[in-house]
BASE-598220 format. One record per atom (N, C-alpha, C): z, y, x; atom name; residue in three letters. Coordinates in steps of 0.05 Angstrom, whole numbers, plus 5000, padded with zeros to 4 digits. Example, Ala and Ser with C-alpha at 12.3 -4.5 7.8 and 13.67 -1.06 7.14 Angstrom:
// BASE-598220
{pavo {5156,4886,5264},N,Ala}
{pavo {5156,4910,5246},CA,Ala}
{pavo {5156,4934,5264},C,Ala}
{pavo {5142,4955,5257},N,Ser}
{pavo {5143,4979,5273},CA,Ser}
{pavo {5157,5001,5258},C,Ser}
//
This chain:
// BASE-598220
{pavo {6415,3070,6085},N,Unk}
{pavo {6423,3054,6062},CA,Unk}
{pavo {6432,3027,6072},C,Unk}
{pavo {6462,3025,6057},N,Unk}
{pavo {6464,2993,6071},CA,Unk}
{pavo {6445,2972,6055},C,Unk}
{pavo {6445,2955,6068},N,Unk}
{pavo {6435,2931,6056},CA,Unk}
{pavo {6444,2898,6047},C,Unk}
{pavo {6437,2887,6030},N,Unk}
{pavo {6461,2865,6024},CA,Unk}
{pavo {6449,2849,6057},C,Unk}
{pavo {6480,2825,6057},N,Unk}
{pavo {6476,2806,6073},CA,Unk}
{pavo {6491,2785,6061},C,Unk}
{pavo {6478,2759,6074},N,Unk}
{pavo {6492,2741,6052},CA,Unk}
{pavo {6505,2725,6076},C,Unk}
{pavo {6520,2718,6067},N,Unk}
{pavo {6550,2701,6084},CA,Unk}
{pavo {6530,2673,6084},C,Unk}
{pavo {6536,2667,6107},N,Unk}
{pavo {6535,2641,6117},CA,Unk}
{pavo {6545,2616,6123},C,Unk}
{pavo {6569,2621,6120},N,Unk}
{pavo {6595,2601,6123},CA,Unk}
{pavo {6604,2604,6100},C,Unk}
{pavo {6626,2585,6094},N,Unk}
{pavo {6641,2583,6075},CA,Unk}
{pavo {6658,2611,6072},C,Unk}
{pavo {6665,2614,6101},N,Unk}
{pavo {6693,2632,6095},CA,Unk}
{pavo {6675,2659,6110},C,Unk}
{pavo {6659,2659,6111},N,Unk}
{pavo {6639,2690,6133},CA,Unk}
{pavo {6638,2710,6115},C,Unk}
{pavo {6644,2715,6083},N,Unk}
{pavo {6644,2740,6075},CA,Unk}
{pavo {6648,2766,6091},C,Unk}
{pavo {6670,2770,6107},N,Unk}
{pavo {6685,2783,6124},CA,Unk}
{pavo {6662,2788,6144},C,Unk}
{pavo {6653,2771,6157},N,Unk}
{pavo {6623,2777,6171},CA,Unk}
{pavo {6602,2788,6166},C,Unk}
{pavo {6596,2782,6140},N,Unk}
{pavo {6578,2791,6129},CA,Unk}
{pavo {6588,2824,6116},C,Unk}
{pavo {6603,2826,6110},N,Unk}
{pavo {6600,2863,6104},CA,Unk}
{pavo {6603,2877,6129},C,Unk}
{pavo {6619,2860,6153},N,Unk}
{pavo {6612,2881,6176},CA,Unk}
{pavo {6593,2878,6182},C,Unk}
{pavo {6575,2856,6189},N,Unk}
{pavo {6542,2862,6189},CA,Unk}
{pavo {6530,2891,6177},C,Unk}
{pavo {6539,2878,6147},N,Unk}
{pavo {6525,2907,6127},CA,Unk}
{pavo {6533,2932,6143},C,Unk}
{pavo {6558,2944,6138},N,Unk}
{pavo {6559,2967,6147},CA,Unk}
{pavo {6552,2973,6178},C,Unk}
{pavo {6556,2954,6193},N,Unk}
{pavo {6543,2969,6218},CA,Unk}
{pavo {6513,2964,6230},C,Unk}
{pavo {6501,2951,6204},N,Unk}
{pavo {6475,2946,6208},CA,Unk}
{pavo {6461,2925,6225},C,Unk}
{pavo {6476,2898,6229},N,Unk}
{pavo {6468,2885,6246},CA,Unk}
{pavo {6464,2863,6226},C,Unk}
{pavo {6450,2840,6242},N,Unk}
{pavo {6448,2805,6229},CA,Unk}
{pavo {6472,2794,6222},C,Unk}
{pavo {6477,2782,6212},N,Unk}
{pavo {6492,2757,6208},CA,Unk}
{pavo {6504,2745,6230},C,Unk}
{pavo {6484,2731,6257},N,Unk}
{pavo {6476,2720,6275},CA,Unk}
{pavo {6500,2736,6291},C,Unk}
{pavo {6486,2753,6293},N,Unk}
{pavo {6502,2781,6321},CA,Unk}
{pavo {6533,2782,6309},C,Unk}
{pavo {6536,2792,6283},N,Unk}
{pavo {6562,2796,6281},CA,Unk}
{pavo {6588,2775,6281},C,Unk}
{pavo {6575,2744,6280},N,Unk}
{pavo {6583,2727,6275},CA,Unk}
{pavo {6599,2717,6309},C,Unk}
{pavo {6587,2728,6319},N,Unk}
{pavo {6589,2721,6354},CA,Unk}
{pavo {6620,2742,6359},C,Unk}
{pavo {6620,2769,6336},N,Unk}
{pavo {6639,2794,6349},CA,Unk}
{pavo {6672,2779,6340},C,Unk}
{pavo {6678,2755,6326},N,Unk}
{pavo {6700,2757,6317},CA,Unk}
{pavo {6710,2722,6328},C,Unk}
{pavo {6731,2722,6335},N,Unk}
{pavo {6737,2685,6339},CA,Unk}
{pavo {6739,2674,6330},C,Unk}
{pavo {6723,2654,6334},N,Unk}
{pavo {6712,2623,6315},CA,Unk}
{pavo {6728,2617,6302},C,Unk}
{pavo {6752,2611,6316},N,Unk}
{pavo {6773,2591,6289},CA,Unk}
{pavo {6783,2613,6269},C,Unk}
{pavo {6776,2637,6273},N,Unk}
{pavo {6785,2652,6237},CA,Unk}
{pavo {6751,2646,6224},C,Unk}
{pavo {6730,2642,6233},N,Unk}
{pavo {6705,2640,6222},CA,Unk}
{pavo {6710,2607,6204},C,Unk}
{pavo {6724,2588,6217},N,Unk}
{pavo {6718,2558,6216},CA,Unk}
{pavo {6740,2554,6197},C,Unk}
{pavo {6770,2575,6202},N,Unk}
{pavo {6786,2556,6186},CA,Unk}
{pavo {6814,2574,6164},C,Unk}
{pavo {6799,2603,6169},N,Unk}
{pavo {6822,2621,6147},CA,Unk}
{pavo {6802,2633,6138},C,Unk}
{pavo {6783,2648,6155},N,Unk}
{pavo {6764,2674,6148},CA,Unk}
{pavo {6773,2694,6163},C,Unk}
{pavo {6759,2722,6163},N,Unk}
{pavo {6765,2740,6181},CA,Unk}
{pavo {6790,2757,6172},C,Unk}
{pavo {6811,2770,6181},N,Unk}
{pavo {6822,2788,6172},CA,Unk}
{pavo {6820,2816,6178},C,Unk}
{pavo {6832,2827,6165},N,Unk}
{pavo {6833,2861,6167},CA,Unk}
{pavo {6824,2874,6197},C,Unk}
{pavo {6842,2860,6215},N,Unk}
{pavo {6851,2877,6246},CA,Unk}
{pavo {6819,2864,6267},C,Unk}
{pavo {6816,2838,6247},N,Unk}
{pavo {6793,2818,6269},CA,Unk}
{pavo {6762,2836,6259},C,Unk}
{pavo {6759,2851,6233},N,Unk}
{pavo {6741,2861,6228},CA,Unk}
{pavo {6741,2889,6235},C,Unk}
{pavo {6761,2910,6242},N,Unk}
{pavo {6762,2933,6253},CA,Unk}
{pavo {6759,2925,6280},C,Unk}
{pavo {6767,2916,6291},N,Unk}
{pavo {6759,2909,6331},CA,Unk}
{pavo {6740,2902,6332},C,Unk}
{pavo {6721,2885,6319},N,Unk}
{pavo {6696,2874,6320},CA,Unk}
{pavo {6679,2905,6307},C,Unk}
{pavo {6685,2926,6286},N,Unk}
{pavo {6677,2948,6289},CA,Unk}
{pavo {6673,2969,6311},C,Unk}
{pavo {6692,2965,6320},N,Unk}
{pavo {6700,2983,6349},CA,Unk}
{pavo {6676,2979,6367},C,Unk}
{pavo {6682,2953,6368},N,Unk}
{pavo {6673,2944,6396},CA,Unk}
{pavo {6636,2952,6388},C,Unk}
{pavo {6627,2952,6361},N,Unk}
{pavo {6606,2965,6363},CA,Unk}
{pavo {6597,2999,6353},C,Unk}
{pavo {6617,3008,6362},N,Unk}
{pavo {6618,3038,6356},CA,Unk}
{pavo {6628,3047,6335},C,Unk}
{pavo {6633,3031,6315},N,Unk}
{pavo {6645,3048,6298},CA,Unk}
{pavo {6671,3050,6292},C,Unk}
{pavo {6692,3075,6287},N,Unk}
{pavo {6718,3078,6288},CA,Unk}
{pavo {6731,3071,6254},C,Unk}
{pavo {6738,3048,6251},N,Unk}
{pavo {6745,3041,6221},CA,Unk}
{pavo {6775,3040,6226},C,Unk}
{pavo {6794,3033,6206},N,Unk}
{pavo {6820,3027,6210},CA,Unk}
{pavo {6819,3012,6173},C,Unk}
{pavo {6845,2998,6173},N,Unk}
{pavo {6858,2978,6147},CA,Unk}
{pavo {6875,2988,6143},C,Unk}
{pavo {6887,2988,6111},N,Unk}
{pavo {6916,2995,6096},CA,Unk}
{pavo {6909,2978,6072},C,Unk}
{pavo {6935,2977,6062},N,Unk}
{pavo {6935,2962,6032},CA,Unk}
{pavo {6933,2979,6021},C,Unk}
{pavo {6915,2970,5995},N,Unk}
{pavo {6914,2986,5976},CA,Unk}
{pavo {6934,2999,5967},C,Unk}
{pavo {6930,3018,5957},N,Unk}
{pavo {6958,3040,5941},CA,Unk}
{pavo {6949,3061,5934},C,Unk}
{pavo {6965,3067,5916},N,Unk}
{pavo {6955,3108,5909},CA,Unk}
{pavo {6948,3119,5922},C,Unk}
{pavo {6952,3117,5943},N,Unk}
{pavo {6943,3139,5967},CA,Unk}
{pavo {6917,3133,5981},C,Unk}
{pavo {6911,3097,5988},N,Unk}
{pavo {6894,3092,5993},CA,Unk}
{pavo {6868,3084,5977},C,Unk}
{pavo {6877,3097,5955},N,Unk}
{pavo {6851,3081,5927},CA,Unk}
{pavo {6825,3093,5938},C,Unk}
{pavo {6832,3120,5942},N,Unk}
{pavo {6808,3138,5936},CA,Unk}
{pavo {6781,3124,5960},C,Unk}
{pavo {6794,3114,5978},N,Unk}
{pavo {6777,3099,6002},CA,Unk}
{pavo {6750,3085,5988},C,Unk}
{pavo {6756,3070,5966},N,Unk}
{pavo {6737,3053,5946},CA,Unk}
{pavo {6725,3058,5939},C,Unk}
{pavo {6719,3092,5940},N,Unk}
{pavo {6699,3103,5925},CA,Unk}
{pavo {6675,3117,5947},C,Unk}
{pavo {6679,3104,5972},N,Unk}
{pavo {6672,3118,5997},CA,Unk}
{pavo {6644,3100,6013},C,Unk}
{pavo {6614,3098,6010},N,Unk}
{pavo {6603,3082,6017},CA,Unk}
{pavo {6610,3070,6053},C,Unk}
{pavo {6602,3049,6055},N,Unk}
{pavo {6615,3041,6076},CA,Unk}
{pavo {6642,3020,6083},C,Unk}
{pavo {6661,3025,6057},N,Unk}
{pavo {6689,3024,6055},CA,Unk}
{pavo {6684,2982,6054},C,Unk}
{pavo {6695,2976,6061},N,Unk}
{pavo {6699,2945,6064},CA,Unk}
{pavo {6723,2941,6049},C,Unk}
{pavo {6730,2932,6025},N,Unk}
{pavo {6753,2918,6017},CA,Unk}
{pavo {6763,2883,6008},C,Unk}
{pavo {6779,2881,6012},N,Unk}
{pavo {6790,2858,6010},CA,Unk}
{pavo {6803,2848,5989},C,Unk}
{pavo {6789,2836,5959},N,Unk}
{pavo {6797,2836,5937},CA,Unk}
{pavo {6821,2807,5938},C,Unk}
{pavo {6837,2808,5927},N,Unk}
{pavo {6863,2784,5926},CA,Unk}
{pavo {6858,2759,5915},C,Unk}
{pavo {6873,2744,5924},N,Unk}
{pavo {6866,2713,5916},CA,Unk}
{pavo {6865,2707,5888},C,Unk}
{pavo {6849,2689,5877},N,Unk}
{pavo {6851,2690,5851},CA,Unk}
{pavo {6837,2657,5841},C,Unk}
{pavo {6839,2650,5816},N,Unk}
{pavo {6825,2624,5807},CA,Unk}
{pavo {6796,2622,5825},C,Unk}
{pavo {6785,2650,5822},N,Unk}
{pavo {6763,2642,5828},CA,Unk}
{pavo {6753,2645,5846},C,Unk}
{pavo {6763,2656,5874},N,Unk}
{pavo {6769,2669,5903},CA,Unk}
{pavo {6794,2658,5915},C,Unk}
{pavo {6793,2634,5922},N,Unk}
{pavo {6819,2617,5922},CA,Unk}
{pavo {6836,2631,5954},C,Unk}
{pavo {6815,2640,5963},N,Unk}
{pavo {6814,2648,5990},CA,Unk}
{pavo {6817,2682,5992},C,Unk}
{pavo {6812,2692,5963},N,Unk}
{pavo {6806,2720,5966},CA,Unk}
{pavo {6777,2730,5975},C,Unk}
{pavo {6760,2750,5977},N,Unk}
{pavo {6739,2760,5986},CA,Unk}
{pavo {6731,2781,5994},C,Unk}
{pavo {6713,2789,6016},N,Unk}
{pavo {6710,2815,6017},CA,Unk}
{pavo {6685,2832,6015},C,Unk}
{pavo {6683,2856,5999},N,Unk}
{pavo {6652,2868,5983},CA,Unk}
{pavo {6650,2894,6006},C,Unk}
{pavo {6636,2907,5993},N,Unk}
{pavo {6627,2934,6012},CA,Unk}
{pavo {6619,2943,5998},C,Unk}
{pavo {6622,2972,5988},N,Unk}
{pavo {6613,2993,5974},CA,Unk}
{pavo {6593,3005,5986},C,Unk}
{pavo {6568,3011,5959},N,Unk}
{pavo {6544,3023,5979},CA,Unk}
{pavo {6532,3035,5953},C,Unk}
{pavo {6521,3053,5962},N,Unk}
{pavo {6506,3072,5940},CA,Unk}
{pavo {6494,3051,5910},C,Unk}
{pavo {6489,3032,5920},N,Unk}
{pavo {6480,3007,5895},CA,Unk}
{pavo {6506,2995,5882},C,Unk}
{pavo {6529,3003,5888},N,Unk}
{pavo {6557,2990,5877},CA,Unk}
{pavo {6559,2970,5903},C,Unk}
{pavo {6580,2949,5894},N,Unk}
{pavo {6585,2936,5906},CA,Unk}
{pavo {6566,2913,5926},C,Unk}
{pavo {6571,2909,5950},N,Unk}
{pavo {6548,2890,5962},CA,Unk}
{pavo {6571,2869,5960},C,Unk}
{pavo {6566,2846,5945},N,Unk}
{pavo {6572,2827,5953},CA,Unk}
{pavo {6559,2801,5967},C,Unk}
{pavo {6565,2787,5990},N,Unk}
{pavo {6551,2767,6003},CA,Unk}
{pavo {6543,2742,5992},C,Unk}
{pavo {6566,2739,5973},N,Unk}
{pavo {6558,2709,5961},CA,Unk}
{pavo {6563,2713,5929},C,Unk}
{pavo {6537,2727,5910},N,Unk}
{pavo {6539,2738,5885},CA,Unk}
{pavo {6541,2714,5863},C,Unk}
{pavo {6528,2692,5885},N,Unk}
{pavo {6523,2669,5862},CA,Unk}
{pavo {6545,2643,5868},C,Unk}
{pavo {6570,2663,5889},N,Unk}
{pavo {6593,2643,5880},CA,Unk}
{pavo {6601,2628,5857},C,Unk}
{pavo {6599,2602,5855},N,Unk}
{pavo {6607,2585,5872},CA,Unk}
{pavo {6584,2561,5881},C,Unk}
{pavo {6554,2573,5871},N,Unk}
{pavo {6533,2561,5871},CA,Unk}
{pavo {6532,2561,5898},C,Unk}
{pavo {6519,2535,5922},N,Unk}
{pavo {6514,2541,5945},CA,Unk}
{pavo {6493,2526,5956},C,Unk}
{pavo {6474,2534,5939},N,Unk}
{pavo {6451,2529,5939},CA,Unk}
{pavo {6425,2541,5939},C,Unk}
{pavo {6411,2556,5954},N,Unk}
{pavo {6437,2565,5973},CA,Unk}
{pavo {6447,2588,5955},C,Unk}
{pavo {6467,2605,5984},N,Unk}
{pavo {6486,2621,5975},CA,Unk}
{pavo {6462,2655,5981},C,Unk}
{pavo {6467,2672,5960},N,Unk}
{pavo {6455,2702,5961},CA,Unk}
{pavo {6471,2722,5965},C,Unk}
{pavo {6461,2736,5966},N,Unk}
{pavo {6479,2766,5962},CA,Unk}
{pavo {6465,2780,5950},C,Unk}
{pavo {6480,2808,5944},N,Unk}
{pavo {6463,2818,5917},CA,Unk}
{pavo {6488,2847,5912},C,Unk}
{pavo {6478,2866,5895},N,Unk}
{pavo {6500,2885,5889},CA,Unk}
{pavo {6512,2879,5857},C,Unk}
{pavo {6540,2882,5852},N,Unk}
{pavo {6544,2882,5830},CA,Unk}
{pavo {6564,2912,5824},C,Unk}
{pavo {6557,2920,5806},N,Unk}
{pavo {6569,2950,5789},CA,Unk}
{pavo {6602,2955,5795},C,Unk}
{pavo {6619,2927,5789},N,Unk}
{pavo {6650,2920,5801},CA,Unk}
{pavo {6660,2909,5802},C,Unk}
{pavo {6682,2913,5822},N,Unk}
{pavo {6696,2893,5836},CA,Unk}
{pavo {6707,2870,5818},C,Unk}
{pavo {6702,2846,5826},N,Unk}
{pavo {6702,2824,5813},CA,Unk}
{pavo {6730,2807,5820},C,Unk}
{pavo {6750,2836,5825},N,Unk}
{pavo {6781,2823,5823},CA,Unk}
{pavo {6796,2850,5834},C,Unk}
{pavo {6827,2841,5839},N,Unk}
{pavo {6845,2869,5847},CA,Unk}
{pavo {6838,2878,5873},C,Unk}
{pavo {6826,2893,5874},N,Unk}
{pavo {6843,2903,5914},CA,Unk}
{pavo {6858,2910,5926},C,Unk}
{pavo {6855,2891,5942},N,Unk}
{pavo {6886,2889,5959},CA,Unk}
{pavo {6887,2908,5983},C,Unk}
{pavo {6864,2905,6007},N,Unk}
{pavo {6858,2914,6028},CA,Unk}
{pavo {6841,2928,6031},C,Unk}
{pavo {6845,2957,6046},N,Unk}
{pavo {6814,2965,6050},CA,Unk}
{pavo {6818,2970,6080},C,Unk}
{pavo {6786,2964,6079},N,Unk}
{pavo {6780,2983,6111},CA,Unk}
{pavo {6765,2998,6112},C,Unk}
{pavo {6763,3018,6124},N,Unk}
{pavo {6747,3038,6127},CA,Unk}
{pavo {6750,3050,6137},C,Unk}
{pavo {6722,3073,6138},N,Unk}
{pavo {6718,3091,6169},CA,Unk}
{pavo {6741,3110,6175},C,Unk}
{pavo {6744,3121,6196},N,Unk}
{pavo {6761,3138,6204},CA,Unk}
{pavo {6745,3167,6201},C,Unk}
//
């Protein structure tokens, strides 16, 4: 069963669901991806599948589309919901038998910041990743 993890950085969402799905800390996973996407964009698609790799698991990214919807419905699946008023930056959740894990539920409170599951996605998806 995954479990929530809550983002630590501003921009660590992206850290934090690969944590979740491959079962590690915060701490550990935060070390698998380079700093300046942690410090000053966030992680993207290709920086969170190699940082999967490199700990065993075989994931790959596509944009969302007809073809790739059905991925969303797949526990495990990491997606990448689109920029919006309230995700200025965009965000990324993880589907898990509890619905969605998101890292920072009580955006834009950061005081501190939680994570927590919510029922759905709390904007469009754009990106997914997921297992192979």
């Amino acid at each position: 069963m995954l479990k929530a993890i809550v983002q630590e950085q501003l921009l660590g969402c992206g850290i934090a669901c690969m944590a979740c799905v491959a079962g590690i800390s915060y701490a550990k996973a935060v070390k698998m991806v380079p700093f300046k996407y942690v410090s000053t964009i966030g992680c993207l698609c290709k920086d969170i599948v190699n940082a999967l790799k490199k700990l065993g698991l075989e994931y790959d990214y596509k944009k969302v589309t007809s073809k790739t919807k059905s991925y969303l419905k797949k526990e495990g699946t990491i997606v990448f919901i689109k920029r919006s008023t309230k995700y200025l930056r965009g965000h990324y959740l993880v589907k898990t038998n509890k619905g969605w894990m998101n890292p920072w539920i009580n955006y834009p409170d950061i005081t501190p910041a939680k994570a927590g599951f919510i029922n759905k996605l709390p904007g469009k998806a754009q990106w997914v990743i997921f297992k192979k």
